[in-house]
C-alpha positions in Angstrom: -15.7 -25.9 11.9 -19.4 -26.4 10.8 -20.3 -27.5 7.2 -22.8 -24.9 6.1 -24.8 -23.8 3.3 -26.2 -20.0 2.5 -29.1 -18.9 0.3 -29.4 -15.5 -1.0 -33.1 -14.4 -2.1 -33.1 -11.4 -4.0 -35.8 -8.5 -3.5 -36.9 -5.4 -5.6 -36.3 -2.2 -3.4 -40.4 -1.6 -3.7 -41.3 -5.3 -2.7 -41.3 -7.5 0.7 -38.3 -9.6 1.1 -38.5 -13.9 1.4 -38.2 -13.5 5.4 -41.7 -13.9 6.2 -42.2 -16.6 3.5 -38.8 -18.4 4.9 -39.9 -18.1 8.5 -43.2 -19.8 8.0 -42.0 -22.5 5.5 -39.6 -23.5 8.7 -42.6 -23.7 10.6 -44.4 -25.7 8.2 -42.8 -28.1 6.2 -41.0 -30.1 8.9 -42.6 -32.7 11.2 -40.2 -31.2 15.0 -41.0 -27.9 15.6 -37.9 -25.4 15.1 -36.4 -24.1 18.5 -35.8 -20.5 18.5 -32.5 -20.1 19.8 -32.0 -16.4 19.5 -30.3 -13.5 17.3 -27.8 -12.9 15.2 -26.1 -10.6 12.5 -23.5 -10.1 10.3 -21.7 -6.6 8.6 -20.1 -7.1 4.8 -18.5 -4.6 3.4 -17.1 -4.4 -0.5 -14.1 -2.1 -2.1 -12.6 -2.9 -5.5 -9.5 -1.2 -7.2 -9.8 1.6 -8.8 -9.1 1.7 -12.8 -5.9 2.9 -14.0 -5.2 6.7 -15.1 -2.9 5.6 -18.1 -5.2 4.3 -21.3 -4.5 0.6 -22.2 -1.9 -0.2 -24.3 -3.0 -2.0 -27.8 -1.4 -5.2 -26.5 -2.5 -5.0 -23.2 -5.1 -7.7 -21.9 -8.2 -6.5 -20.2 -7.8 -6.8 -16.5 -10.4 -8.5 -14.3 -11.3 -6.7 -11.0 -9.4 -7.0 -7.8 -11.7 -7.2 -4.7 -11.5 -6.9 -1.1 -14.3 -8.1 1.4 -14.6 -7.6 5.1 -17.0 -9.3 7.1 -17.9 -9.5 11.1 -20.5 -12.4 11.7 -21.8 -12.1 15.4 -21.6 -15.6 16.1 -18.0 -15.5 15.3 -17.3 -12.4 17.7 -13.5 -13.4 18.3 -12.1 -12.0 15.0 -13.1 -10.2 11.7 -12.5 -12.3 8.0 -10.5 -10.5 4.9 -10.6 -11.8 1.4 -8.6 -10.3 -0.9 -8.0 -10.8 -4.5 -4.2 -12.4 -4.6 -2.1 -10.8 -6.6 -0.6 -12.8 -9.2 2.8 -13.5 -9.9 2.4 -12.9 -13.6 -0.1 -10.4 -15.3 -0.9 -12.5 -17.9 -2.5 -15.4 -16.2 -5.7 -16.3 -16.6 -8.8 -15.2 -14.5 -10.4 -17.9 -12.5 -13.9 -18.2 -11.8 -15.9 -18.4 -8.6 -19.8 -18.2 -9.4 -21.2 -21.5 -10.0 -24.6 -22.4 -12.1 -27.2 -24.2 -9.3 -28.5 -27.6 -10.4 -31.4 -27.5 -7.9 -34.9 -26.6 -9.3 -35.8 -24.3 -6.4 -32.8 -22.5 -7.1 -32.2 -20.0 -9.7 -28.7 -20.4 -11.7 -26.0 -17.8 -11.9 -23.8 -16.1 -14.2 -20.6 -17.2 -14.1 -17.9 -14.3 -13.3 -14.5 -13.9 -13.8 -12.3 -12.4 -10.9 -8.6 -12.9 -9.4 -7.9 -15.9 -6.8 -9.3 -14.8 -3.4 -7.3 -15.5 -0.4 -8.4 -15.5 3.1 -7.3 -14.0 6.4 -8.5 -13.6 10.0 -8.1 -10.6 12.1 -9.0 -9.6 15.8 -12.4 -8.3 16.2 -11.3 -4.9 17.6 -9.2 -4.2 14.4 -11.3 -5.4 11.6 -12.6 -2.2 11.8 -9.4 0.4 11.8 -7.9 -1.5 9.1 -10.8 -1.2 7.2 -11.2 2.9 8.0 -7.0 2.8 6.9 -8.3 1.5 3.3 -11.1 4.1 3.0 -9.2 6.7 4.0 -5.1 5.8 3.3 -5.4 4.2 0.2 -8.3 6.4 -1.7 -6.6 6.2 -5.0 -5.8 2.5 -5.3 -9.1 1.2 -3.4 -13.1 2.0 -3.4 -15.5 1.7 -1.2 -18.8 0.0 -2.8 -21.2 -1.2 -0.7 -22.0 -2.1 2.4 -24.7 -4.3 3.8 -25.8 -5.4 6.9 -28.1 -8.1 9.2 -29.6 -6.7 11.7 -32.2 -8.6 14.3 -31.8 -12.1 12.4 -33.2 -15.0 13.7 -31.5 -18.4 14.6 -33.7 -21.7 14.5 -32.7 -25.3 14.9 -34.4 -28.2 13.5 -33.1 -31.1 14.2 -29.4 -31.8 13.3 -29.9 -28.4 11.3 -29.1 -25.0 12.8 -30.6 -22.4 10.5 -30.1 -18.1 10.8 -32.3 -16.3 8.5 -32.4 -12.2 8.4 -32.9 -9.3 5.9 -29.8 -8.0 4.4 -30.3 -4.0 4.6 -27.6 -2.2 2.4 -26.9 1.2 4.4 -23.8 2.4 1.6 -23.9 4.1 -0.5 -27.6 4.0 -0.4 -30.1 2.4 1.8 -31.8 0.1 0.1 -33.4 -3.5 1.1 -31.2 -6.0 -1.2 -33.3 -9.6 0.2 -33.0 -12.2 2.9 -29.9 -14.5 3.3 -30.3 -18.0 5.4 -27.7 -20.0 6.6 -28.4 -23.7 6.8 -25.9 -25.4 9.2 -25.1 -29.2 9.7 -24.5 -30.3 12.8 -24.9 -33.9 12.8 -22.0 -36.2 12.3 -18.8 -34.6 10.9 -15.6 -35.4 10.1 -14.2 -32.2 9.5 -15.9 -30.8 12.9 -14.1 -34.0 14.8 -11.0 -33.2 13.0 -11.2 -29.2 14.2 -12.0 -30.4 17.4 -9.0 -32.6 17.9 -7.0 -29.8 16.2 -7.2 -27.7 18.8 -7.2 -30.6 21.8 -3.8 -31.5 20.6 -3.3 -27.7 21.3 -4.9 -27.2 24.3 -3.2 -30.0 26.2 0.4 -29.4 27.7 2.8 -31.6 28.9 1.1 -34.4 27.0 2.4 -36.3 24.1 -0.4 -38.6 22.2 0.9 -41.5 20.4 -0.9 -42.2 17.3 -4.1 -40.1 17.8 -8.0 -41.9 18.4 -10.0 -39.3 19.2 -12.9 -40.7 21.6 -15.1 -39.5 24.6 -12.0 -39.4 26.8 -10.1 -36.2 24.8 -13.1 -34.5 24.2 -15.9 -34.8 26.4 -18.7 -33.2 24.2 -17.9 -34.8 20.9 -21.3 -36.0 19.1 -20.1 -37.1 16.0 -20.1 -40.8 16.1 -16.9 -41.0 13.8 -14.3 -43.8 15.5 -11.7 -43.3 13.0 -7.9 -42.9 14.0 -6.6 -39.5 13.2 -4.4 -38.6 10.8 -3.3 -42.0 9.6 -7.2 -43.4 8.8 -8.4 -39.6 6.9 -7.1 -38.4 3.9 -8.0 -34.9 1.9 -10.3 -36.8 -0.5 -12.2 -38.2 2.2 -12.8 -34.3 3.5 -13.8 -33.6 -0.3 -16.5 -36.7 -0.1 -17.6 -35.2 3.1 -18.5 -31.6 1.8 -20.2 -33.1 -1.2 -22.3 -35.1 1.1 -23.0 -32.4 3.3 -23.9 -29.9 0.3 -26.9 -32.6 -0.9 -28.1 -32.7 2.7 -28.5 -29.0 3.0 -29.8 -28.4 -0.3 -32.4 -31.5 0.5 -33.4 -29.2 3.8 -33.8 -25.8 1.3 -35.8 -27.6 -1.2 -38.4 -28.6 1.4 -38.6 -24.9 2.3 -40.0 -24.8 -1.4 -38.7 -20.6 -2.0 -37.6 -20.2 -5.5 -35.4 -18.2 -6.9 -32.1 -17.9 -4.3 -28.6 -17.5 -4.9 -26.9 -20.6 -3.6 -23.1 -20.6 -2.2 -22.2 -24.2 -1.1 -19.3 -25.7 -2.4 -17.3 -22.1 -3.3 -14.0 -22.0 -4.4 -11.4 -23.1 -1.5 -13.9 -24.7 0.5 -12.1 -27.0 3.1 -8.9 -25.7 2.6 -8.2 -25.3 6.5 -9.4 -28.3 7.5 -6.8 -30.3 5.1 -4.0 -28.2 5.9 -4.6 -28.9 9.9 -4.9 -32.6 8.1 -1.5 -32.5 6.8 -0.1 -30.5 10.2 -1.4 -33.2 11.9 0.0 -36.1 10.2 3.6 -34.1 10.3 3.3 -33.7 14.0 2.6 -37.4 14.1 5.5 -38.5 11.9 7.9 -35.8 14.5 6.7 -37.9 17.8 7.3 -40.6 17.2 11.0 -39.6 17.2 10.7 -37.3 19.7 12.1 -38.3 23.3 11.3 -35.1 24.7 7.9 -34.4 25.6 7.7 -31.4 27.7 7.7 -28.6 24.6 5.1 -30.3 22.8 1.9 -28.1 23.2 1.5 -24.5 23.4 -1.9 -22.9 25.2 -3.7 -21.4 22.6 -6.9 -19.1 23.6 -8.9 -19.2 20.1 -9.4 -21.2 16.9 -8.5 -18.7 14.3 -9.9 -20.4 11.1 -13.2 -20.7 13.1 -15.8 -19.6 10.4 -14.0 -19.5 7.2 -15.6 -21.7 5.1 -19.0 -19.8 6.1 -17.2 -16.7 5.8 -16.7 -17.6 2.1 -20.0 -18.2 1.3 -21.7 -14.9 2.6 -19.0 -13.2 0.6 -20.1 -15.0 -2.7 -23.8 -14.2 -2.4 -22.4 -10.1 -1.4 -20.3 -10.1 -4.1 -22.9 -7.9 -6.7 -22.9 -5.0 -8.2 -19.1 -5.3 -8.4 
């Protein structure tokens, strides 16, 4: 599970997108010379309720919009991400936000919107796009379709411990249009919360094995980078994820400022950024406090093909910066 960063840059429809200016800043402004690794892509698409037919009551509180958000990023090509407004268990409750104001000079601050909680689901691939066609089509009166963009021919870089994917974002519905160029900036150096995904699914992939308390090291994973030699779960706690994100955000936003474009959208630290990674935390330290009291062994571990929460955080982020003209 990658900590990431992604920069929206606006365009006029009449005007050249950022994508040129991005790919020879990259090419510029650091000392190693970026590898070109390949392509990549992504599809968003946006629906939002549609208003009530009855007229609002005197005492009735306006309503803040419900959204729902399907994206397919092609270098997640397992499974499709949802995020939903949640409904909430009373009408009355008040409207959280999710935009955040940018600190950083090179980037341009944003208004600060009001919408529902967001919640977020994974999918299969190969239905992410019936269940979308069942919204469009089943349940016309309750959601709309309202745009949808797309990245098509992006390029993916890597610069040191820095992976970056930059691309136009092309809106095809409901009318073509350029809307700018989105870059992802991905860490990829040292990480607890990719060590901690990693064992996640090590613990799952091994059968017939029963760890005592957990070190992760060369031995259970044989391509772990990360340099972290802390015992897991007992020596991590959910703050220490928190201190991790916020260390990661001022790397990547260190990278974009020496890129020197102005005027981007950023999404770094959205709302329920590392929410995964501390519930596998928590699993984790359960499953720990369950062996040790366990004299069986042999129904442990299950075989599992896929990480399912693979690109969430990510995930979020795209679908803050796609989140306009609501």
């Amino acid at each position: 599970m990658p900590l990431t960063g992604v920069f929206f840059i606006p365009s006029n429809p009449n005007a050249s997108t950022a994508l040129a200016t991005v790919t020879e800043r990259l090419n510029s402004a650091f000392a190693e010379e970026p590898a070109l690794l390949g392509r990549w892509g992504l599809d968003h698409k946006l629906m939002r309720d549609t208003p009530s037919c009855l007229p609002p009551s005197t005492s009735q509180r306006q309503t803040v919009p419900k959204l729902m958000q399907f994206l397919w990023l092609y270098h997640y090509p397992t499974h499709g991400f949802i995020y939903a407004s949640q409904p909430l268990d009373n009408g009355n409750a008040p409207a959280v936000t999710t935009a955040k104001a940018t600190a950083s000079s090179s980037q341009s601050s944003q208004t600060t919107t009001a919408t529902t909680p967001m919640i977020m689901t994974t999918i299969p691939h190969q239905s992410t796009a019936s269940l979308y066609q069942h919204f469009v089509y089943a349940c016309q009166p309750f959601w709309a379709p309202r745009h949808t963009v797309t990245v098509q021919g992006g390029m993916v870089y890597e610069i040191g411990d820095f992976r970056v994917r930059v691309g136009d974002v092309r809106q095809t519905q409901p009318a073509a249009r350029v809307r700018g160029t989105v870059v992802e900036i991905e860490w990829r150096g040292p990480s607890l919360v990719s060590t901690l995904s990693r064992l996640y699914q090590s613990r799952k992939l091994k059968t017939g094995k029963v760890p005592g308390p957990y070190s992760f090291n060369e031995e259970d994973d044989g391509d772990d980078d990360s340099g972290i030699g802390l015992d897991f779960p007992d020596g991590v706690e959910e703050a220490d994820i928190d201190a991790e994100y916020v260390a990661t955000a001022t790397l990547i936003r260190e990278f974009w400022t020496k890129l020197g474009v102005d005027g981007a959208r950023e999404a770094i630290l959205v709302s329920d950024i590392g929410k995964e990674a501390k519930r596998r935390l928590q699993e984790m330290k359960q499953q720990d406090k369950q062996w040790s009291s366990r004299t069986g062994k042999d129904d442990v571990d299950q075989q599992v093909d896929e990480d399912p929460d693979a690109g969430v955080d990510v995930a979020r982020q795209y679908m803050e910066v796609f989140r306009f003209n609501r």
